[in-house]
C-alpha positions as CSV (number, residue, x, y, z in Angstrom):
1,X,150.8,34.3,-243.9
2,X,153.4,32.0,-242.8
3,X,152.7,29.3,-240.3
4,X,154.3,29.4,-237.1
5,X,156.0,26.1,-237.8
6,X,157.3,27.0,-241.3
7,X,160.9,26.8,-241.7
8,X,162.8,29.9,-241.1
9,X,165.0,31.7,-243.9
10,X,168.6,32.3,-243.4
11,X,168.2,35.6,-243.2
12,X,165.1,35.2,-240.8
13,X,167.6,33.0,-238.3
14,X,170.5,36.0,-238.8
15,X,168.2,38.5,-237.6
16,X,165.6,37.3,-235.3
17,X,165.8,36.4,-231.8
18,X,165.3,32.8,-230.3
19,X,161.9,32.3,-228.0
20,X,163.5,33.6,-224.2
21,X,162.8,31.1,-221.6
22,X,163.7,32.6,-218.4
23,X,167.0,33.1,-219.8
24,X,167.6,35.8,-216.8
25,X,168.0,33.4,-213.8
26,X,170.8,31.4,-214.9
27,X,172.5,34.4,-216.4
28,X,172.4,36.0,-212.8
29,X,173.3,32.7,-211.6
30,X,176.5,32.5,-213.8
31,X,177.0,36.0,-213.0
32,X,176.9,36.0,-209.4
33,X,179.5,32.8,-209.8
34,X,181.8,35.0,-211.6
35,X,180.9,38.3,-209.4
36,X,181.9,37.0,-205.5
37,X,185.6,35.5,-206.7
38,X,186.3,38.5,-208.4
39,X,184.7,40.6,-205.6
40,X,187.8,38.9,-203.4
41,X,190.3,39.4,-205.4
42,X,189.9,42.7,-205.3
43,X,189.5,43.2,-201.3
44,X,192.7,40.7,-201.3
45,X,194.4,42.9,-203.8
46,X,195.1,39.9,-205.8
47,X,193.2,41.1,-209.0
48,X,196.4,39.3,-211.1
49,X,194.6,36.3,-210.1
50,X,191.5,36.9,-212.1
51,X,191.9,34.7,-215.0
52,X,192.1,31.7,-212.8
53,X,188.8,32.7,-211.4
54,X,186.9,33.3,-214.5
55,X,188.2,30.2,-216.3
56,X,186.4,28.6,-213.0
57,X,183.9,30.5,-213.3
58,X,183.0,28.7,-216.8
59,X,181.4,25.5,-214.7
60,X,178.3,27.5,-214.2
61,X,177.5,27.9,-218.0
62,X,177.2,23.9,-218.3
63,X,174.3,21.8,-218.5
64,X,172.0,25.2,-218.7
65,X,168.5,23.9,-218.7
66,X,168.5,20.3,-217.3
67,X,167.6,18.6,-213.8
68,X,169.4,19.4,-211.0
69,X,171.2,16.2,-209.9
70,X,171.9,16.0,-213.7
71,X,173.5,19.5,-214.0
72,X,175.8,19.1,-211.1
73,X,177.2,16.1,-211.8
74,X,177.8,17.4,-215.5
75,X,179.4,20.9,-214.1
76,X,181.5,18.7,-211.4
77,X,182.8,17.2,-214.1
78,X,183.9,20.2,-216.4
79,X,185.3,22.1,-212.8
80,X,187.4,19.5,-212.8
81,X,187.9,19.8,-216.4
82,X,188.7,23.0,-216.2
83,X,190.7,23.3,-213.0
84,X,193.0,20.6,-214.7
85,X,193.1,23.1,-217.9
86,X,194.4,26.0,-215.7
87,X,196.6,23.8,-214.2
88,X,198.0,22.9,-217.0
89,X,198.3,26.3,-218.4
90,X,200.1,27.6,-215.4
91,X,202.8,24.8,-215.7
92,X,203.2,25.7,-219.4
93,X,203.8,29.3,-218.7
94,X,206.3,28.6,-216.1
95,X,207.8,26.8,-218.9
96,X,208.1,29.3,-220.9
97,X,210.4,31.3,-218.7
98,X,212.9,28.4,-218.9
99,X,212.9,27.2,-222.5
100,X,211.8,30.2,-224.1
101,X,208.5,31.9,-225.4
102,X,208.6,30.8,-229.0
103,X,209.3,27.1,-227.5
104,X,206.6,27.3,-225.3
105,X,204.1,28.9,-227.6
106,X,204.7,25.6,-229.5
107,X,204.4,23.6,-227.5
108,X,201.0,25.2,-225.9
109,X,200.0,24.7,-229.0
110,X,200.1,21.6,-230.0
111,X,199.2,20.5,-226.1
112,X,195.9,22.5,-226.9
113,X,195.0,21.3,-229.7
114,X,194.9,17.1,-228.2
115,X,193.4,18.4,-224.8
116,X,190.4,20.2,-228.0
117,X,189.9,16.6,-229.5
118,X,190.1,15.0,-226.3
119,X,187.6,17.1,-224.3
120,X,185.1,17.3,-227.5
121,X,184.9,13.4,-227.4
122,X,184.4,13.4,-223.9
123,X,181.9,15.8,-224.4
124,X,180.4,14.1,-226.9
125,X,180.2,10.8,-225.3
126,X,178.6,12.5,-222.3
127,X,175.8,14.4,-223.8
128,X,176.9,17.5,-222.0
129,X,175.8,20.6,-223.7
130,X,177.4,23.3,-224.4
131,X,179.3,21.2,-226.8
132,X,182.7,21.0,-227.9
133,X,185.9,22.4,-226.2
134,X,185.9,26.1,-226.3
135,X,186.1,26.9,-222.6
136,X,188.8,24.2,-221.4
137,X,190.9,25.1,-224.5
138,X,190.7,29.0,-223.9
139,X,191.5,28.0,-220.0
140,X,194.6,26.1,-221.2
141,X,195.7,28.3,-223.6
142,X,195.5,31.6,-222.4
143,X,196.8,30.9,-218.6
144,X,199.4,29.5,-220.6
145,X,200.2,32.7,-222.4
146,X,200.2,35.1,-220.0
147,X,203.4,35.6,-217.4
148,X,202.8,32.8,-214.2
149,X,201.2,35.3,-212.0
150,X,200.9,32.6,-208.8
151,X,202.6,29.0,-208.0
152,X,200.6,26.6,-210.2
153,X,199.1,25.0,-207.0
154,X,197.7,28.6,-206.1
155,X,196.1,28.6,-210.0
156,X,194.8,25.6,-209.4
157,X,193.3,25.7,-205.5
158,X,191.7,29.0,-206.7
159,X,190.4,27.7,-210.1
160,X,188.9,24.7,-208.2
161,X,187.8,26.5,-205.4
162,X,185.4,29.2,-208.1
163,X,184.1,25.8,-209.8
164,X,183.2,24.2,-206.7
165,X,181.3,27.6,-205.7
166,X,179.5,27.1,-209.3
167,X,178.4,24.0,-208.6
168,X,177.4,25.1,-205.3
169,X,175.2,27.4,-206.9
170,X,174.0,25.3,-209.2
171,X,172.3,23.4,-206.5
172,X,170.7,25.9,-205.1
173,X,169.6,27.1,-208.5
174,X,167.0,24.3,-207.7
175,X,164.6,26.9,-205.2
176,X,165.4,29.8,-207.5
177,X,163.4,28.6,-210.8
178,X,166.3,26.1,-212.2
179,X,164.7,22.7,-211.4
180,X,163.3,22.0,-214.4
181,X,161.5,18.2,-213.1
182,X,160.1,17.9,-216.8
183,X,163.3,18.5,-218.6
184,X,164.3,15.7,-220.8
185,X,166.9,13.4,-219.7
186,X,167.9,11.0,-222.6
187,X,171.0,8.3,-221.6
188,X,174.2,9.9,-223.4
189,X,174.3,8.9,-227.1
190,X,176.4,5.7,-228.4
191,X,179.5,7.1,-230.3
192,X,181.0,4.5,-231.6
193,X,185.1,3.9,-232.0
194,X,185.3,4.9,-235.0
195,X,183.3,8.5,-234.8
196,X,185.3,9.2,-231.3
197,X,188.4,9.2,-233.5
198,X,187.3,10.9,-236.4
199,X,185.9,13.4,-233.7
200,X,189.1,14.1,-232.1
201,X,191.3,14.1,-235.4
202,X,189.0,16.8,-236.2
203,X,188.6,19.2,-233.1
204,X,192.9,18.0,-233.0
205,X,193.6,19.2,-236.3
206,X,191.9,22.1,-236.7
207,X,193.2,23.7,-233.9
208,X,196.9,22.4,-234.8
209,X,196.7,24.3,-238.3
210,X,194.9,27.2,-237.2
211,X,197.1,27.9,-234.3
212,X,200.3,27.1,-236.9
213,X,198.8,29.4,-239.0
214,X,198.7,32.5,-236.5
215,X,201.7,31.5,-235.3
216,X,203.1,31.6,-238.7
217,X,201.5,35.1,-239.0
218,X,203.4,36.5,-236.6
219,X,201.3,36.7,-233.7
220,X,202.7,35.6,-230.2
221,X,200.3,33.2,-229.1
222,X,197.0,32.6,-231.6
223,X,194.8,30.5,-229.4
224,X,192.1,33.2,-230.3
225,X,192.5,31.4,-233.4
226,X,192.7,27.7,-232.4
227,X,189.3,28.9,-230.2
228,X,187.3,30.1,-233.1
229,X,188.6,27.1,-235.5
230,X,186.5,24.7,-233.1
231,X,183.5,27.1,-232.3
232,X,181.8,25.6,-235.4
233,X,182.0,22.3,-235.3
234,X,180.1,22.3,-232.1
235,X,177.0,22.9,-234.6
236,X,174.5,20.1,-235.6
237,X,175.3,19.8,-239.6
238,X,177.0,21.6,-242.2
239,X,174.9,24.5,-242.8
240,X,174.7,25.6,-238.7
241,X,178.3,25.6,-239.4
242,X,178.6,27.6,-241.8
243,X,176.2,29.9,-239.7
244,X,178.1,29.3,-236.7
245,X,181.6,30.1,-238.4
246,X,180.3,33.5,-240.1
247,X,178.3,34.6,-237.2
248,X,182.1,34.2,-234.9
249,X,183.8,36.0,-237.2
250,X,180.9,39.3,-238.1
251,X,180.3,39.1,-234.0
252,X,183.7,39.2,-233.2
253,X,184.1,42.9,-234.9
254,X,181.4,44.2,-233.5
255,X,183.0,42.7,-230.1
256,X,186.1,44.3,-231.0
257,X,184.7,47.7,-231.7
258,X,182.5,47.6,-228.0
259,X,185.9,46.1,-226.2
260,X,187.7,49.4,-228.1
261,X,185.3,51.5,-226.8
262,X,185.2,50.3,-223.0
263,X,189.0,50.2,-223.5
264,X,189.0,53.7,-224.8
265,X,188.6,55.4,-221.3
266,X,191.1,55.1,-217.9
267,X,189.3,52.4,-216.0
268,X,190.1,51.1,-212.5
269,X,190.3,47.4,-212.0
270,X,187.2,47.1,-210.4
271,X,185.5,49.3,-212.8
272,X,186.6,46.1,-215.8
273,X,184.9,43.9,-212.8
274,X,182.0,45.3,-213.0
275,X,182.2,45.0,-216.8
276,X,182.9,41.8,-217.0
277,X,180.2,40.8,-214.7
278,X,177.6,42.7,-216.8
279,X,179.1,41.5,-219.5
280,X,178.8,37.8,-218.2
281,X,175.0,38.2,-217.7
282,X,174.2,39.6,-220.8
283,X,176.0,36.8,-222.9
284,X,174.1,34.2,-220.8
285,X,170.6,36.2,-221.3
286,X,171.3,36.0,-225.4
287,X,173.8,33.3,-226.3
288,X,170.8,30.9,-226.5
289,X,168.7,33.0,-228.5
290,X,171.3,34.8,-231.6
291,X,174.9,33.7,-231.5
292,X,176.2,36.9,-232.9
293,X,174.2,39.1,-230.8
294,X,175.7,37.1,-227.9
295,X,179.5,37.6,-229.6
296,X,179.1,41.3,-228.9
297,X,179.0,40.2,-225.2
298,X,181.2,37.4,-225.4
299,X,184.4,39.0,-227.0
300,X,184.7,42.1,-224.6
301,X,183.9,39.9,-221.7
302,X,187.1,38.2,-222.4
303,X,189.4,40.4,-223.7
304,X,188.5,42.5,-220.5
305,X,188.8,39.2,-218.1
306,X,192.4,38.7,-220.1
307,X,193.1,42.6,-219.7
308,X,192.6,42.1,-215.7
309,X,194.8,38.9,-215.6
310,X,197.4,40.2,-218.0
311,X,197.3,43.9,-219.2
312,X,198.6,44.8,-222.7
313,X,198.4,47.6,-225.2
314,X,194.9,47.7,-226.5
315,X,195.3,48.8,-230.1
316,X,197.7,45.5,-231.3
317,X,195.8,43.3,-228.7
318,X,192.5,43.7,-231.1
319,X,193.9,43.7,-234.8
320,X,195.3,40.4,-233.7
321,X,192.4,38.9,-232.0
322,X,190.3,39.6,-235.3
323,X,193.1,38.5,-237.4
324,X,192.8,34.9,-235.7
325,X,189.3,35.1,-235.4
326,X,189.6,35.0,-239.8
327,X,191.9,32.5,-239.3
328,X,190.2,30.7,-237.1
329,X,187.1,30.6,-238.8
330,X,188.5,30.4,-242.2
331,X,190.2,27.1,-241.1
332,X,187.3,25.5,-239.3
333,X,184.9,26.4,-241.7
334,X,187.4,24.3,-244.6
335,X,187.2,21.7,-242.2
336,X,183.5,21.4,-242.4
337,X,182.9,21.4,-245.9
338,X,185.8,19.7,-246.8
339,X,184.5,16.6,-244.2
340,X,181.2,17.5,-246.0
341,X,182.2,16.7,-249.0
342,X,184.0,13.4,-248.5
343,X,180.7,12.1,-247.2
344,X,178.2,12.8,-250.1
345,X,180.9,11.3,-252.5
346,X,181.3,8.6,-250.1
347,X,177.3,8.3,-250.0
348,X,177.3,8.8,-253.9
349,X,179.9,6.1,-254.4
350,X,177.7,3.5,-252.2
351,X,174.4,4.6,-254.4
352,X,176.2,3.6,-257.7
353,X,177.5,0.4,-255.6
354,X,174.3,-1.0,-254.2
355,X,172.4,-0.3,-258.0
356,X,174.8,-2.0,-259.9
357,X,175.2,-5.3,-256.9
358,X,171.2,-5.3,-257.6
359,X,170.0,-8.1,-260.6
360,X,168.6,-6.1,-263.4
């Protein structure tokens, strides 16, 4: 029999489910932070605005797990983050109507892919978990590529105003099982200058290519691909990337196919709400335990939060989100082992070095 502690197999990591640990109170947490805004909009007949809610929204899902002092300092931080992302965005797609849509895809583009490297350093730097840039580039990028549905200081009062509410309830996650007083608290890790640029050049230049190579493609605006370039360097090591990477893109299609089916039936805006909220909780209940498990959840979730913000046919909406997801994936996942690569013969050359420097 195999001990409890034994390693795991691939195929044992691909398809079993992480230990749950009480996964279901920050998933209604995050849920309920994404639920009330939305719950507005529609009363206020402002559903338009829902993209700058849920990008908000994405402050709850930070520092999952940790003290609460800790956790809303960290999720202060990435509202602001985020609020600044969806600023950003609207400003860009207010552009767009001025110079162009090709021009501004562009330029979205390549303003994505420094705010990527710049927000995984930070990130990094910080010790704030989940890592990488995923949620503050996907703000950015898709605010940016949908028509400017408010004045940009609208997008950003209401963006703000959703994150503050996270935090909010965040704090009060502290009397509702979320303090965890035992939690490890280690001080952030020292990056030195060196890794912070060889961090950005790579969370930067993966998203340039891959969003050049969508763009290239044919499709509009590929920050689907740009998104899923980065989702596996967030992974400790090679091999969790190469995990990560293949479980985006085989989650993904099964994402597509559930987001075909919801899509597949006349639905009233508040009927996507209530989607999109379940949706919400059940990505947080199992994004912790099996990534692509979690990518069945996570990819309807947000073609449906884009559908609300920005409606468009369904059927060339998904071939090009999986197209990007290849591409994104197919970029990011180069990235890795060509990175990988360079260090073992780096490592290898330093081997030879230090035998032949010692006497014989």
């Amino acid at each position: 029999m195999t001990p409890p502690d034994a390693p795991r197999s691939a195929w044992s990591r691909a398809t079993s489910l992480g230990p749950a640990r009480s996964d279901h109170v920050p998933a209604a947490r995050i849920a309920l932070g994404l639920a009330l805004p939305l719950a507005v909009l529609l009363l206020t007949d402002r559903i338009e605005w829902a993209l700058y809610v849920g990008f908000g929204a994405f402050t709850g899902i930070y520092s999952r797990g940790e003290p609460t002092l800790l956790r809303s300092h960290r999720q202060a931080l990435m509202g602001l983050v985020l609020t600044a992302c969806v600023t950003l965005g609207s400003v860009l797609a207010l552009l767009g109507e001025a110079i162009g849509e090709g021009a501004e895809s562009w330029l979205a583009l390549v303003i994505g892919a420094q705010v990527a490297g710049g927000v995984a350093v930070m990130v990094r730097v910080r010790g704030i978990r989940p890592a990488g840039a995923l949620f503050p580039l996907f703000a950015l990028a898709a605010v940016s590529a949908a028509p400017p549905v408010a004045p940009i200081p609208v997008a950003a009062l209401v963006a703000g105003t959703v994150a503050a509410f996270c935090v909010l309830l965040g704090l009060l996650g502290h009397w509702t099982g979320e303090a965890h007083p035992g939690a490890e608290n280690p001080p952030p890790p020292v990056v030195p200058g060196r890794e912070r640029a060889a961090e950005f050049a790579l969370y930067a230049g993966v998203a340039l290519v891959a969003g050049t190579l969508g763009l290239l493609s044919g499709i509009a605006n590929p920050y689907w691909a740009q998104i899923a370039a980065i989702v596996p360097l967030s992974a400790p090591g090679t091999a969790a990337r190469v995990e990560r990477g293949l479980h985006r893109v085989v989650g993904t299609a099964a994402g597509v196919l559930a987001t075909a089916f919801l899509l597949s039936f006349p639905a009233e805006p508040w009927q996507l709400v209530v989607w999109v909220v379940l949706l919400q909780f059940l990505t947080e209940l199992f994004v912790l335990r099996h990534y692509a498990l979690a990518l069945l959840f996570i990819t309807p979730l947000a073609l449906l939060m884009v559908q609300l913000g920005h409606p468009q046919p369904v059927g060339p909406l998904l071939q090009a989100r999986v197209l990007e997801t290849v591409i994104g994936v197919a970029v990011g996942l180069a990235a890795v082992l060509a990175r990988d690569l360079a260090t073992r013969r780096r490592g290898r050359a330093a081997s030879r070095a230090g035998r032949i420097s010692r006497p014989g």
